[in-house]
Backbone as CSV, one residue per row, in Angstrom:
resi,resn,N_x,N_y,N_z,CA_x,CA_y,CA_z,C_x,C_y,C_z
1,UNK,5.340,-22.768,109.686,5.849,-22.877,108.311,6.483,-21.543,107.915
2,UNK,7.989,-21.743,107.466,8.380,-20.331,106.808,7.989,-20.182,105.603
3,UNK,8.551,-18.555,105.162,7.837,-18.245,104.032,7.783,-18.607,102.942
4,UNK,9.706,-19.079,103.196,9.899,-19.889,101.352,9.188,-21.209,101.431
5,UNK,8.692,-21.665,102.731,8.063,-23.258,102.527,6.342,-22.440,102.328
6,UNK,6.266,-21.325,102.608,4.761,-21.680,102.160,4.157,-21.302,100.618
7,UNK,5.676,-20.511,100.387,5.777,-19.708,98.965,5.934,-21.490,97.862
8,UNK,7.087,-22.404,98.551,6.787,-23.410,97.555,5.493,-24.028,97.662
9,UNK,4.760,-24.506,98.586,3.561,-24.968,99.095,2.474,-24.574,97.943
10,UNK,2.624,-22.951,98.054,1.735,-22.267,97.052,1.606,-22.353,95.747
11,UNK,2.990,-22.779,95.340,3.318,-22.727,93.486,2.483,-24.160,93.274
12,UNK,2.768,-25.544,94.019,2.337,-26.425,93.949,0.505,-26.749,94.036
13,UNK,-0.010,-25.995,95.320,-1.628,-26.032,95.345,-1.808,-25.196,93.996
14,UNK,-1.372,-24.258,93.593,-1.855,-23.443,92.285,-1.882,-24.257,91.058
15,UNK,-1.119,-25.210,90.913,-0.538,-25.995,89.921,-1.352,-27.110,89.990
16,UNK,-1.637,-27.550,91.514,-2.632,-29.363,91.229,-4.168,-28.515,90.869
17,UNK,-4.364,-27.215,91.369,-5.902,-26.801,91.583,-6.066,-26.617,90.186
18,UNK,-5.361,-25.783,89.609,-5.891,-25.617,88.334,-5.457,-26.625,86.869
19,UNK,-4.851,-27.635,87.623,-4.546,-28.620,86.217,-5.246,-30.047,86.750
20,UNK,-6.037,-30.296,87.565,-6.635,-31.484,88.203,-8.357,-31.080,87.613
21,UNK,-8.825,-29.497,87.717,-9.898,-29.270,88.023,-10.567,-28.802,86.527
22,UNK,-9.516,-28.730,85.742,-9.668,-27.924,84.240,-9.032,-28.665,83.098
23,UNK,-8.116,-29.490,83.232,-7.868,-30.103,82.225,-8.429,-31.216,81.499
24,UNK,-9.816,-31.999,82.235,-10.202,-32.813,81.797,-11.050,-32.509,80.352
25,UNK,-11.999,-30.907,80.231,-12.344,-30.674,78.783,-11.550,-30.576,77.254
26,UNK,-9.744,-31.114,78.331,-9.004,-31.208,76.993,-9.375,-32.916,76.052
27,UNK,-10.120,-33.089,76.760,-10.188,-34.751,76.131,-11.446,-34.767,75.265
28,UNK,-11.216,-34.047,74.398,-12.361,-34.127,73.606,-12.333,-34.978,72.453
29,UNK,-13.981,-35.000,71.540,-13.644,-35.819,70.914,-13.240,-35.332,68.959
30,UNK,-12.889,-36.085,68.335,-12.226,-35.728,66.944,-12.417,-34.979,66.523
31,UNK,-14.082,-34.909,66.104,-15.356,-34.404,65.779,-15.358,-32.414,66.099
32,UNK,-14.733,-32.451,67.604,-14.527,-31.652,68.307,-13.317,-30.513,67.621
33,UNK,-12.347,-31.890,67.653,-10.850,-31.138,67.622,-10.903,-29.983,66.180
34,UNK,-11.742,-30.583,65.145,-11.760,-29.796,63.739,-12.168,-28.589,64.216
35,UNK,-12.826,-28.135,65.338,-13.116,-26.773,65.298,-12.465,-26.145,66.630
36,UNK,-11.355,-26.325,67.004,-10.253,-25.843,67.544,-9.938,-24.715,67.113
37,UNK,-9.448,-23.995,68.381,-9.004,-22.558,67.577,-7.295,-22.681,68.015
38,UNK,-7.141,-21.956,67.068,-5.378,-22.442,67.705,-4.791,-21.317,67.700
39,UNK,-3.951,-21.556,68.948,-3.346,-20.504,69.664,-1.681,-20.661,69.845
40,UNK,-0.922,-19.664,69.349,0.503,-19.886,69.475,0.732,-19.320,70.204
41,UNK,2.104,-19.229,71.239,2.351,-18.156,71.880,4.303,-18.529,71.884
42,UNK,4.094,-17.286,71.138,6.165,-17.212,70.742,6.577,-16.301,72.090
43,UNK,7.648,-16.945,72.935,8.013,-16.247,74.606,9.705,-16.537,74.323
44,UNK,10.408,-16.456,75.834,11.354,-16.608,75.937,11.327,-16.760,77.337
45,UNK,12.129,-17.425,78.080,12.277,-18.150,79.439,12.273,-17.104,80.314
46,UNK,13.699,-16.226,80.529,13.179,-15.177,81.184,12.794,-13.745,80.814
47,UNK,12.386,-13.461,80.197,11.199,-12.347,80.050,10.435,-12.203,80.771
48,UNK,10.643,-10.486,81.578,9.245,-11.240,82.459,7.833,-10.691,82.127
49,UNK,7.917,-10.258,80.778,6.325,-9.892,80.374,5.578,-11.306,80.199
50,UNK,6.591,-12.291,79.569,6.684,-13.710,79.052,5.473,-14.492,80.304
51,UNK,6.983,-14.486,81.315,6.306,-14.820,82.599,5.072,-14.548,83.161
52,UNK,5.055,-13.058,82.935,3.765,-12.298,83.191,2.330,-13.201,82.673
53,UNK,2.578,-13.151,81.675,1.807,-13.829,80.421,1.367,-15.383,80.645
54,UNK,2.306,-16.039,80.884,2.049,-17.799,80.645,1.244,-17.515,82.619
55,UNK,1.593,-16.627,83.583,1.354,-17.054,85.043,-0.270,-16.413,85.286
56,UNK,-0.452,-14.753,84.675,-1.396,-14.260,84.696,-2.433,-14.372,83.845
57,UNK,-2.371,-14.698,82.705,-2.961,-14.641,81.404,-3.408,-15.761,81.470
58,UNK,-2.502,-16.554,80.495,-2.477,-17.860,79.631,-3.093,-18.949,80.576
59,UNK,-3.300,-18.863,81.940,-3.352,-20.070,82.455,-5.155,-19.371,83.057
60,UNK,-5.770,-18.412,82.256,-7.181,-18.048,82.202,-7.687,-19.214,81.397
61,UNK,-7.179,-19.648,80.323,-7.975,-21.023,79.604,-7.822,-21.933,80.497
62,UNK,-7.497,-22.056,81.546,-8.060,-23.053,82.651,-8.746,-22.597,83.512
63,UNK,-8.673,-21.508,83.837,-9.920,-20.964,84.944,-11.465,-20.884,84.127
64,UNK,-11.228,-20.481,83.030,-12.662,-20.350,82.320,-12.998,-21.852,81.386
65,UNK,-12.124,-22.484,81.503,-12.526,-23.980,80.778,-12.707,-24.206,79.404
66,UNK,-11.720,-22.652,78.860,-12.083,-22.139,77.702,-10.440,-23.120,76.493
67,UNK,-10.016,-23.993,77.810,-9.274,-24.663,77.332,-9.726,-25.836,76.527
68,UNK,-10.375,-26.086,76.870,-11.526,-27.220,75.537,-11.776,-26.308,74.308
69,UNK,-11.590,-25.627,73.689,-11.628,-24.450,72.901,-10.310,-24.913,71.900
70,UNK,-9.068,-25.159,72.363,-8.476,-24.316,71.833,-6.973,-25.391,71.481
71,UNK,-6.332,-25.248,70.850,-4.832,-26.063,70.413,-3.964,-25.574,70.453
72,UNK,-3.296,-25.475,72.016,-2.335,-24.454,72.471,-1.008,-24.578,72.403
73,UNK,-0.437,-24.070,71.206,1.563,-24.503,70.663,2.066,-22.875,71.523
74,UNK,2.910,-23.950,72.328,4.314,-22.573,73.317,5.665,-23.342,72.342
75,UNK,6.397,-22.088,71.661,7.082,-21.862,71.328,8.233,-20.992,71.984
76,UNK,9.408,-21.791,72.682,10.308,-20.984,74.027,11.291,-20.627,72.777
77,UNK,11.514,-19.552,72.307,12.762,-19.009,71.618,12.916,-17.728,71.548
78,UNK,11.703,-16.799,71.197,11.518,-15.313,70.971,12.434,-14.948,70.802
79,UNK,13.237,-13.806,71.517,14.482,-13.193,70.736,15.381,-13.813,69.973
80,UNK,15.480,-14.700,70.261,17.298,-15.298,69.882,17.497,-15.130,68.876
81,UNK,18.909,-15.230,68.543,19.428,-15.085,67.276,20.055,-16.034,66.772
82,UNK,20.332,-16.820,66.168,21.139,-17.859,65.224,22.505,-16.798,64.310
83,UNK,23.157,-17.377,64.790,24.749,-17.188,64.520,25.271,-18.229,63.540
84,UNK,26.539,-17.826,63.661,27.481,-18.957,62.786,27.956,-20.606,63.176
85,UNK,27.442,-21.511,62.788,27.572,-22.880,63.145,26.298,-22.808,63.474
86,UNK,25.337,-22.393,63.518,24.053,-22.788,64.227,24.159,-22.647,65.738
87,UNK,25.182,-21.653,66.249,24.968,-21.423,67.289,23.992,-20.057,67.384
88,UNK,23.660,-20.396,68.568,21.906,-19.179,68.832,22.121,-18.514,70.405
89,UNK,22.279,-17.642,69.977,22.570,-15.990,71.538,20.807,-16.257,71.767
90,UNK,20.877,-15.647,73.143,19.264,-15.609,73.602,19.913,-13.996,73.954
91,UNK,18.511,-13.107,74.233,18.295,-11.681,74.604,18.933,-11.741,76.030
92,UNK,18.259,-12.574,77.012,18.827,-12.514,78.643,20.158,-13.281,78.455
93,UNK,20.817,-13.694,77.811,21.949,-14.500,77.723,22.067,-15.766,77.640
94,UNK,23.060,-16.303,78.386,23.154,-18.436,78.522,21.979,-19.022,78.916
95,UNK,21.523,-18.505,80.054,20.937,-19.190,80.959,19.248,-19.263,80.459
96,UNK,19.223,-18.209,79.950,17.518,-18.163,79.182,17.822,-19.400,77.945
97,UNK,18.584,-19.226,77.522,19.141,-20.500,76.490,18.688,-21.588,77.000
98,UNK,19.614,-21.950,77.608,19.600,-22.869,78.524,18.228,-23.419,79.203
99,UNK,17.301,-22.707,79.494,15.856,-22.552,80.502,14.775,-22.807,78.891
100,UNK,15.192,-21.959,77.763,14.318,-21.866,76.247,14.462,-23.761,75.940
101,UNK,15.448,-24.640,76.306,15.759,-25.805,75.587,15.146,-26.525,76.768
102,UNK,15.252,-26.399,78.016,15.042,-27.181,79.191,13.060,-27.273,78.639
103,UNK,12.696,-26.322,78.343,11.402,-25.807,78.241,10.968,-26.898,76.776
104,UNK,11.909,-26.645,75.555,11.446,-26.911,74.745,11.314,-28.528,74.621
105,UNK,12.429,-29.391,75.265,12.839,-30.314,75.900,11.322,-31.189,76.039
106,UNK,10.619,-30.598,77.416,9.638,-30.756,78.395,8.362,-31.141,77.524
107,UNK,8.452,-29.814,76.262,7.318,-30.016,75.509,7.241,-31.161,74.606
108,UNK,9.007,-32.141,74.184,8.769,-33.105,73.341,8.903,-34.418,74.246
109,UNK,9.005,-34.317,75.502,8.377,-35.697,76.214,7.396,-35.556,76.861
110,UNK,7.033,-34.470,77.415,5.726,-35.150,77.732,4.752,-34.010,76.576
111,UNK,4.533,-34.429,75.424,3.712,-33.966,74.663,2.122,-33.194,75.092
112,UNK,1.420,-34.375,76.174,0.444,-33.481,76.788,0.395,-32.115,77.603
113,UNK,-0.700,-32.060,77.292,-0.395,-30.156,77.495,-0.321,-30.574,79.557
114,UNK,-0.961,-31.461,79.571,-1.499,-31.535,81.213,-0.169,-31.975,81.868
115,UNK,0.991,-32.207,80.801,2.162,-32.451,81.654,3.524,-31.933,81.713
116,UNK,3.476,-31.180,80.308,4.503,-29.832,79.930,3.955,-28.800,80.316
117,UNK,2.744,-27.948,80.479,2.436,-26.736,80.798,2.891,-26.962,82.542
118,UNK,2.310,-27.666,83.007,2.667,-27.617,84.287,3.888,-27.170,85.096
119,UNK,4.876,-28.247,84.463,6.124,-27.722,84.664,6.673,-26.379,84.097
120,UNK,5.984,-25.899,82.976,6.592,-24.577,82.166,6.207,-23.506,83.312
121,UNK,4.976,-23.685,83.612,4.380,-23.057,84.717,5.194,-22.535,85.566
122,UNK,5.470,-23.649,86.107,6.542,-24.067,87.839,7.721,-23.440,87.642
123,UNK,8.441,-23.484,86.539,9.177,-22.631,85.863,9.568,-20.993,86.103
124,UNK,8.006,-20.770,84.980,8.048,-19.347,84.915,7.989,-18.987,86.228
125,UNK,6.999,-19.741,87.090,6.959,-18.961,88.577,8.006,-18.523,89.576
126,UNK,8.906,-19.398,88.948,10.515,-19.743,89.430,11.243,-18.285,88.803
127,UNK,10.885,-18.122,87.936,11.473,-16.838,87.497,11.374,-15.471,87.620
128,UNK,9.701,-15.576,87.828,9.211,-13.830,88.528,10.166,-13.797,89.585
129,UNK,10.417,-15.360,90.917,10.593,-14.746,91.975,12.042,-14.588,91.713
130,UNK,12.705,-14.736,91.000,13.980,-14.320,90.930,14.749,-16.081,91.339
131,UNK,14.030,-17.078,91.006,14.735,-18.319,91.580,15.340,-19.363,90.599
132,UNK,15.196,-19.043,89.565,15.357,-19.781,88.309,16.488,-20.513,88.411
133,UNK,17.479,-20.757,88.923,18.293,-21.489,89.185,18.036,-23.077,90.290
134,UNK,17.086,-22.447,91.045,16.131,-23.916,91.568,15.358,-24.433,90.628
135,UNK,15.031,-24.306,88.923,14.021,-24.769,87.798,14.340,-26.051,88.285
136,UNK,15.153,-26.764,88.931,15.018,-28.229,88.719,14.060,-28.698,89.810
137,UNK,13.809,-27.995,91.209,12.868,-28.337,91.773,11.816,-28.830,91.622
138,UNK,11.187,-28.018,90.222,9.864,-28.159,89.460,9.667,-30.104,89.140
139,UNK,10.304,-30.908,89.360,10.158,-32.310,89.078,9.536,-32.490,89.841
140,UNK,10.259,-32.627,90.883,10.023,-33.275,92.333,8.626,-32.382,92.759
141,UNK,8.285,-31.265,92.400,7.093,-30.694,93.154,5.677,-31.122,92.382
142,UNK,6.212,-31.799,90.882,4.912,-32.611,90.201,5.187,-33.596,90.161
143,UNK,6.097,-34.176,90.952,6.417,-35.845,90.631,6.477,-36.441,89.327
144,UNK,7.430,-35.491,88.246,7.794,-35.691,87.066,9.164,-36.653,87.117
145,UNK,9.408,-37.761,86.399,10.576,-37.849,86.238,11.833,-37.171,85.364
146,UNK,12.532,-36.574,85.741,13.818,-36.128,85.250,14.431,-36.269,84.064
147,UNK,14.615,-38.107,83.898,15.706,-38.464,83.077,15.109,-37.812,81.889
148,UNK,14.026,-37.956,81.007,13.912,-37.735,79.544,14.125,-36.213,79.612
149,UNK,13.880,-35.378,80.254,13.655,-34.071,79.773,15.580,-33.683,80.031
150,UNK,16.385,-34.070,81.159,18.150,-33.944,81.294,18.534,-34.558,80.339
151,UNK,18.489,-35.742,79.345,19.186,-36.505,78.591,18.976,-35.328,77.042
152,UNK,17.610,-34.828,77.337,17.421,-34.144,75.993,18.284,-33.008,76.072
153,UNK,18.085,-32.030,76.743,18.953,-30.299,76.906,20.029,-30.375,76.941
154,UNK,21.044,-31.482,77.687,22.056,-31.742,77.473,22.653,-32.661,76.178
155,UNK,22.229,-32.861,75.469,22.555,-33.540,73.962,22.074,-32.938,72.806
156,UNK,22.276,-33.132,71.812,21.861,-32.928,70.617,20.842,-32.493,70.278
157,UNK,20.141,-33.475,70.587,18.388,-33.404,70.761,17.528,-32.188,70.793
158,UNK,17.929,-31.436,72.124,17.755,-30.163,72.549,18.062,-29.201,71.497
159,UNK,19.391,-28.859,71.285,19.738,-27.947,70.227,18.966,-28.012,68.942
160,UNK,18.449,-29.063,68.659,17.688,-29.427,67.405,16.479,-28.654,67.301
161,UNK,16.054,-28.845,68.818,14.555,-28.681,68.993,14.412,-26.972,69.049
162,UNK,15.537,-26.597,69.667,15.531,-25.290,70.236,16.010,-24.377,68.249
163,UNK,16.350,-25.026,67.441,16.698,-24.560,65.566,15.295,-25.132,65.145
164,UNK,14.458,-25.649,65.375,13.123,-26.124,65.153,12.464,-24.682,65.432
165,UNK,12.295,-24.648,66.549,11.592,-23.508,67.029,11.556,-21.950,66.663
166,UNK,13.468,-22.300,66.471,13.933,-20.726,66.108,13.257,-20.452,64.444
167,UNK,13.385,-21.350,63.657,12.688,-21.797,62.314,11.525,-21.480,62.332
168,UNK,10.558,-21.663,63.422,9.430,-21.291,63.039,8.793,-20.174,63.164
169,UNK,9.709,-19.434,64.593,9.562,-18.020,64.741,10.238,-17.170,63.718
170,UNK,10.841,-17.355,63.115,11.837,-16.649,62.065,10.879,-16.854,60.974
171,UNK,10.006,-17.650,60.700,8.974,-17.614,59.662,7.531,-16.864,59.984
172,UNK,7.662,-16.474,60.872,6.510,-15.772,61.424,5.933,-14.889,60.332
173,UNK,4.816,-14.669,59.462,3.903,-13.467,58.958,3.084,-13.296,59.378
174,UNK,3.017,-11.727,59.568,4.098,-10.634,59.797,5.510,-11.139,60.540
175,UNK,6.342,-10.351,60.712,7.465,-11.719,61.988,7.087,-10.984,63.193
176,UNK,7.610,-11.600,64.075,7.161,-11.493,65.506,7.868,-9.868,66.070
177,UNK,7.815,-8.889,66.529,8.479,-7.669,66.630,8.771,-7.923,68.300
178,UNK,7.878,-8.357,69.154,8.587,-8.517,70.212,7.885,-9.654,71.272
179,UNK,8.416,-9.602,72.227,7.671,-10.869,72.714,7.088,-10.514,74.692
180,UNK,5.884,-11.158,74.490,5.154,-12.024,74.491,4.366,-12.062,72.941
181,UNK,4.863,-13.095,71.849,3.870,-12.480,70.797,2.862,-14.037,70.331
182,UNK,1.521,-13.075,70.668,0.474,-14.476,70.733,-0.125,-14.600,69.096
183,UNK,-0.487,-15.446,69.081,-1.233,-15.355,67.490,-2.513,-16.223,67.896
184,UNK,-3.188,-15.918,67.101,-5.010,-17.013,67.582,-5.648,-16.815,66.047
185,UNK,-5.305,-18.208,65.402,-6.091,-18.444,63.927,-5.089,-18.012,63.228
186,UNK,-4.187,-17.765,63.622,-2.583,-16.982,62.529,-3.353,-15.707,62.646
187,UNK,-3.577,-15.313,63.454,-3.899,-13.635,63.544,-2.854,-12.797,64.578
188,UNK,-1.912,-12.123,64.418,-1.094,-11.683,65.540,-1.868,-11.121,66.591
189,UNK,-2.055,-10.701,67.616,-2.780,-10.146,68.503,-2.361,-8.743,68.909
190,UNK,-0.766,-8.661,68.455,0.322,-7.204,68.795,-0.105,-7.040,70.396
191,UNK,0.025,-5.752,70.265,-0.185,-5.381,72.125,-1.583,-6.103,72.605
192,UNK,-2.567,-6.030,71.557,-3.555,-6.430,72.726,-3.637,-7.748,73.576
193,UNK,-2.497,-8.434,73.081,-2.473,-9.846,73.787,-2.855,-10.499,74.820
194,UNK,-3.194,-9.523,75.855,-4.003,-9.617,76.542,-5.392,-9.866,76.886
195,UNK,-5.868,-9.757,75.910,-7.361,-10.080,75.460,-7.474,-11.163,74.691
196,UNK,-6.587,-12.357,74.426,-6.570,-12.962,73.989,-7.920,-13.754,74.039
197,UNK,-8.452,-13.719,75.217,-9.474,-14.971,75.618,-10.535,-14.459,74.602
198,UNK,-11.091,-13.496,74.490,-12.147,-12.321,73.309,-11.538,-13.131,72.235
199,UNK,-10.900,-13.125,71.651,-10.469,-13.374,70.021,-10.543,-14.965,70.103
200,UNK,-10.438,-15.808,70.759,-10.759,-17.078,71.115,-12.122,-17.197,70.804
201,UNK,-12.518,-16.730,71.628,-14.537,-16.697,71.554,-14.725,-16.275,69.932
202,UNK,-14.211,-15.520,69.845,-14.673,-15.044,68.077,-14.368,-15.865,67.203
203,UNK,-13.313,-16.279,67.284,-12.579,-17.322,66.543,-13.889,-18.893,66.483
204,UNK,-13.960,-18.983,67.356,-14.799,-19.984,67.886,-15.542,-20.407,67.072
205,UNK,-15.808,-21.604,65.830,-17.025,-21.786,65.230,-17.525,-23.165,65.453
206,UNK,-17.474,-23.483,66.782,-18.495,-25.078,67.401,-20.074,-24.683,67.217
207,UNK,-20.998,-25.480,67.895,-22.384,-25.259,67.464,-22.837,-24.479,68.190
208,UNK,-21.842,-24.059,69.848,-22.776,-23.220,70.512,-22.115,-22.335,71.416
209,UNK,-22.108,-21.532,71.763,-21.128,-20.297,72.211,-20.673,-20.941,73.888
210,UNK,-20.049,-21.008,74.011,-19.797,-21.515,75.455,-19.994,-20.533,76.428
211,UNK,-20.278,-21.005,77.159,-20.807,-19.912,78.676,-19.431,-18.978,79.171
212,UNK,-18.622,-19.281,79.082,-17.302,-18.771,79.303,-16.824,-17.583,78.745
213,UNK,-17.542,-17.473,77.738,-17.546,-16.866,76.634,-18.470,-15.447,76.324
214,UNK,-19.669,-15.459,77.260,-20.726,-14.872,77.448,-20.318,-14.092,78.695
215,UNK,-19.635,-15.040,79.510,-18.961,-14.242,80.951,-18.155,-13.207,80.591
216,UNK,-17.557,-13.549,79.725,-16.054,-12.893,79.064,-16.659,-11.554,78.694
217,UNK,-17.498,-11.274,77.714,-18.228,-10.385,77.453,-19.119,-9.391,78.817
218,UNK,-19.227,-10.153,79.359,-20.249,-9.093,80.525,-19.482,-8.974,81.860
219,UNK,-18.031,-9.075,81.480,-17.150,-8.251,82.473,-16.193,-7.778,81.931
220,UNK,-16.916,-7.388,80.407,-15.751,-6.509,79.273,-14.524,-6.975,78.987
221,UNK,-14.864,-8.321,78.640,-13.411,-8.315,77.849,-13.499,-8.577,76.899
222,UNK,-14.293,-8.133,76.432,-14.882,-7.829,74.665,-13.664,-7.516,73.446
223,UNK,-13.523,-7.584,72.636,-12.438,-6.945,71.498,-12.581,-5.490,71.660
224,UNK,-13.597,-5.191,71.637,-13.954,-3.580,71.185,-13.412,-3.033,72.903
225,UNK,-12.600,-2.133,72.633,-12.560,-1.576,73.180,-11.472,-1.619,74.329
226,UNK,-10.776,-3.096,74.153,-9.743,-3.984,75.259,-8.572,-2.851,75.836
227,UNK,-8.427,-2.732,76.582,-7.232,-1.857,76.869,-5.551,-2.901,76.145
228,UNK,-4.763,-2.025,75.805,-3.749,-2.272,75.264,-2.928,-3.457,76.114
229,UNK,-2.124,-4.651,75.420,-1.340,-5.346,76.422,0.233,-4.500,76.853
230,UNK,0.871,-5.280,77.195,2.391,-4.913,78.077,3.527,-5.687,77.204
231,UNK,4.403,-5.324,76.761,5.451,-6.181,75.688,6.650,-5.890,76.163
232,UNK,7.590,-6.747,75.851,8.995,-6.822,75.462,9.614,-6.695,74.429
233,UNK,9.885,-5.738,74.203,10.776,-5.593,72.875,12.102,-6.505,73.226
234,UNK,13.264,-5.419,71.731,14.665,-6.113,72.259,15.863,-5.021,73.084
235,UNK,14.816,-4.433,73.151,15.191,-3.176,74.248,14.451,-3.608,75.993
236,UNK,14.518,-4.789,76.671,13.681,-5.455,77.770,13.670,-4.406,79.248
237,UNK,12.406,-4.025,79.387,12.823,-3.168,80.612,11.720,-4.679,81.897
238,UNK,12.631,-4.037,82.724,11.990,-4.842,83.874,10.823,-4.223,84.474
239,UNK,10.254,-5.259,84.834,8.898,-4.897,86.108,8.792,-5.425,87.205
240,UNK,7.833,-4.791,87.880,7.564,-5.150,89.291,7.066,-6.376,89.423
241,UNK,7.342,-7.040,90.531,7.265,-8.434,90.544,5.612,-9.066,91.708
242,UNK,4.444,-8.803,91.234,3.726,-9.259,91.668,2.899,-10.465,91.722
243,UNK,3.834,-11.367,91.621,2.709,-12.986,91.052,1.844,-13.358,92.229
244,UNK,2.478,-13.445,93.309,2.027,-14.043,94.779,0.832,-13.488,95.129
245,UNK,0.212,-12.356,95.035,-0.941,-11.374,95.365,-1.902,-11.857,95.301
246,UNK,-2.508,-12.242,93.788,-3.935,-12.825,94.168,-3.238,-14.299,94.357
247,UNK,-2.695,-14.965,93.905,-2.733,-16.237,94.337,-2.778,-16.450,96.046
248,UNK,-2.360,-16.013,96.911,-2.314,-15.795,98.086,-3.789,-15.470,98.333
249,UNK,-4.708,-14.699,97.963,-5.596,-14.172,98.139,-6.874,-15.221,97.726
250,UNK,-6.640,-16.147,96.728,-7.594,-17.092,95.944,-7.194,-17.776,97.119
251,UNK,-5.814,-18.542,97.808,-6.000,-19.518,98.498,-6.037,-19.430,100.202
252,UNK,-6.033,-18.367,100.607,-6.680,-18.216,101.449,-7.181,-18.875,102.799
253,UNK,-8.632,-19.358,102.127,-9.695,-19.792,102.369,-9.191,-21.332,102.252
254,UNK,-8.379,-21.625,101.122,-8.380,-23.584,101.430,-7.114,-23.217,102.490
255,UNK,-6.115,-22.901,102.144,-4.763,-22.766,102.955,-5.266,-23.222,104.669
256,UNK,-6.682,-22.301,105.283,-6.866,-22.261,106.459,-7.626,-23.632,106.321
257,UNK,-7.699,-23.936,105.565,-8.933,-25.466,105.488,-7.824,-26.629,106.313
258,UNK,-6.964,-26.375,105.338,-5.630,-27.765,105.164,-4.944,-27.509,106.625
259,UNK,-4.944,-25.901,107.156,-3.957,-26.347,108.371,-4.952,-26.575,109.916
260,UNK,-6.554,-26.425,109.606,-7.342,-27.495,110.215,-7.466,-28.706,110.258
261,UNK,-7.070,-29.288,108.908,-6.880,-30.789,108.703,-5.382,-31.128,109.557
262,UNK,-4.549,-30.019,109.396,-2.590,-31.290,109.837,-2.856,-30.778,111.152
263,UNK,-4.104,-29.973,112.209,-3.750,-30.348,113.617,-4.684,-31.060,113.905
264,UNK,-5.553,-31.892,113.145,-6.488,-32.972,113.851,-5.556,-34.376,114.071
């Protein structure tokens, strides 16, 4: 197997492991939902703190199960600007445009988080590696169908959704200063955004502290004391591109499982 086949191989096991094995505590019940903590997160397609964020971060409420917790709105617009006619510049240019509507698109057909995050995912991952122009791959590697999310970005629809969005980030208090910018309870998080999962737990008022939560704490990722997060202003400097590292490293161990299984 070459590398780009084991590099796609990889985006995909990362994607069934952690949305097969963690998404089922999203099915909670009503009773439940009233004490949701809710979590926004205002990004932009390619950013790659953004990226950073939805690949390293954000997809911790599925490793810790801390996704039963929580009512998670992605908002793809961050920088942009709205112009004259309602036309809207993005910071990276067309194509983040373009990738912000494909995105925003995704989120109004398949409404579940277990079937838009996925692909947003597949996405962003598409973008650390510098591939974002293959984003359409991302169907075919979750066996999504196509048509609703192409009929939307290319029509009306899209643009609507993508002045929806810009509307709501433009209403932001405080407003948003740069992006990755998370909010949890309408509380901005600023740099520490990174610690988001801490302010979750605090936020938290169900009947009983979740274990996840207790972990969180006794490997310091407490509020007090969080080391600062990583941002994008509208001044965007680039970074080093490490997504593959631990993921490579978590799979490992099944990777050698599966290529015991295809020589029996």
């Amino acid at each position: 197997m070459d590398s780009k086949s084991k590099t796609s191989l990889l985006v995909l096991i990362k994607i069934i492991l952690v949305f097969t094995s963690c998404l089922i505590p999203v099915l909670a019940s009503s009773n439940h939902n009233e004490k949701l903590v809710s979590v926004d997160l205002y990004y932009e397609t390619l950013c790659p703190d953004c990226g950073d964020f939805i690949l390293n971060h954000l997809v911790k409420l599925f490793h810790t199960k801390l996704i039963s917790l929580v009512h998670l709105n992605l908002v793809p617009y961050g920088n942009a600007r709205l112009g004259s006619n309602h036309t809207i510049s993005c910071q990276h240019g067309p194509y983040e445009c373009l990738l912000n509507t494909v995105e925003a698109c995704a989120i109004d057909a398949w409404p579940e988080l277990n079937k838009h995050f996925p692909f947003i995912y597949c996405i962003e991952a598409l973008v650390q590696e510098r591939k974002y122009l293959q984003w359409e791959t991302c169907y075919e590697k979750l066996g999504l169908d196509p048509k609703p999310v192409n009929e939307c970005y290319k029509s009306e629809a899209g643009k609507e959704l993508e002045l929806q969005y810009g509307a709501e980030t433009d209403a932001l208090q405080p407003p948003h200063r740069y992006v990755p910018w998370v909010v949890v309870d309408g509380q901005p998080l600023y740099e520490d955004y990174e610690n988001f999962l801490s302010y979750i737990c605090k936020a938290y008022k169900g009947p009983a502290v979740p274990t996840s939560c207790s972990e969180l704490s006794l490997r310091n990722f407490d509020v007090v004391g969080a080391k600062p997060g990583h941002f994008v202003s509208y001044k965007d400097q680039e970074k080093g591109l490490a997504l593959w590292a631990r993921i490579r490293s978590a799979m490992a161990s099944w990777m050698s499982q599966m290529n015991m299984v295809a020589l029996e």
